[in-house]
C-alpha positions, 0 to 999 in steps of 0.5 A, a space after each residue: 276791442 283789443 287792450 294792448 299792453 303798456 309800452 315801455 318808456 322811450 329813453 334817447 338813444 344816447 344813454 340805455 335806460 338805468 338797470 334796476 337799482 341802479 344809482 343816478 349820478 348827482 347834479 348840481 344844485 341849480 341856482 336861480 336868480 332873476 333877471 333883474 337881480 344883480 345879486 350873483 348866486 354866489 352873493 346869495 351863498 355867502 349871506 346864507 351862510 353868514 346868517 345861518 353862521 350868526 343865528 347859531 352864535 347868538 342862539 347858543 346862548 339864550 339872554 340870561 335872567 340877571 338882566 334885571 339885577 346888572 351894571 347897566 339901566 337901559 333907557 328910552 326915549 321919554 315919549 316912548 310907551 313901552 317901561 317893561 320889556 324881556 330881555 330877548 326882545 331888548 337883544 332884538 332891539 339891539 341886534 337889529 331883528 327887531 326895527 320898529 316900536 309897538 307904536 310904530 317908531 323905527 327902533 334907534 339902538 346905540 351902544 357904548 365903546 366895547 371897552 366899557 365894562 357896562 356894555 360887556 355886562 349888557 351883552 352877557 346879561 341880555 345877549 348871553 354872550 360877551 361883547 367879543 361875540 356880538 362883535 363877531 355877528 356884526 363882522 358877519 352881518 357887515 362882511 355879508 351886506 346884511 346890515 351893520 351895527 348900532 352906532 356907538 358913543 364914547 361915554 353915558 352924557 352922549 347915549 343920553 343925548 342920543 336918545 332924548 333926541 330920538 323918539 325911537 331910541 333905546 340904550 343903556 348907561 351904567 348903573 347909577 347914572 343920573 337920568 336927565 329930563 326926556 329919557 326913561 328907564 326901561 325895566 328888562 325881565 327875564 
């Protein structure tokens, strides 16, 4: 029996085989897509990258533990279980993260005008930034296709009415706000 020894490669002919040590060009990354998708990779890139730009944002400030002590009650649904939640979560609710109860119902967040001074002390307070900047990650979010912001309401009477007429809906009204029949505080902890 005769053992010969290993054959070395066969490269084509059209390029020598690398020199030792040598550095191989870089390709470009290759981006695939189905068939069926109708979302261009260049699509795909600018939500990536929306995203990732609005994670960094938020997650730069962690929600700040003065949720319980604020200008602001955040209200639900009366029929709603949940009376106690932390404040991240409560963001999450907010910022769309987070779509549906504990018991199933599809979380209706809505917010007040950005000028009211009780939604700047809710997005400072449960965000841990200032409503400018919750503004700017729902710019992202809409510019991207991601998914867009809660709907607002002009004054405390009709976030209430909003959420008494919704089972999953959660809010927030200014401090001292009377809470009629079908709507509930919800305790926010640090």
């Amino acid at each position: 029996m005769i053992i010969e020894p290993p054959r070395p490669p066969i490269h084509p002919p059209c390029r020598p085989p690398p020199r030792q040590g040598a550095r191989l060009p870089r390709l470009p990354p290759i981006v695939r897509t189905s068939r069926t998708s109708r979302t261009s990779p260049a699509s795909l890139v600018r939500q990536a990258v929306a995203g990732l730009a609005a994670a960094l944002a938020l997650a730069a400030g962690a929600p700040h533990p003065a949720a319980a002590a604020a200008d602001f009650i955040v209200v639900v649904n009366a029929a709603n279980p949940q009376t106690t939640l932390p404040a991240a979560e409560v963001s999450n609710l907010f910022l769309q993260k987070t779509h549906r109860w504990e018991s199933g119902e599809r979380v209706k967040a809505v917010d007040l005008p950005e000028t009211s001074p009780a939604r700047e002390s809710f997005s400072r307070a449960v965000h841990g930034r200032p409503t400018s900047a919750v503004k700017a990650y729902w710019q992202r979010m809409i510019f991207s296709g991601i998914d867009t912001p809660p709907p607002e309401k002009p004054s405390a009477a009709e976030v209430l009415a909003y959420v008494r007429a919704n089972p999953g809906a959660i809010g927030y009204v200014p401090a001292g706000t009377q809470l009629p029949d079908g709507v509930k505080a919800l305790k926010v902890a640090p």
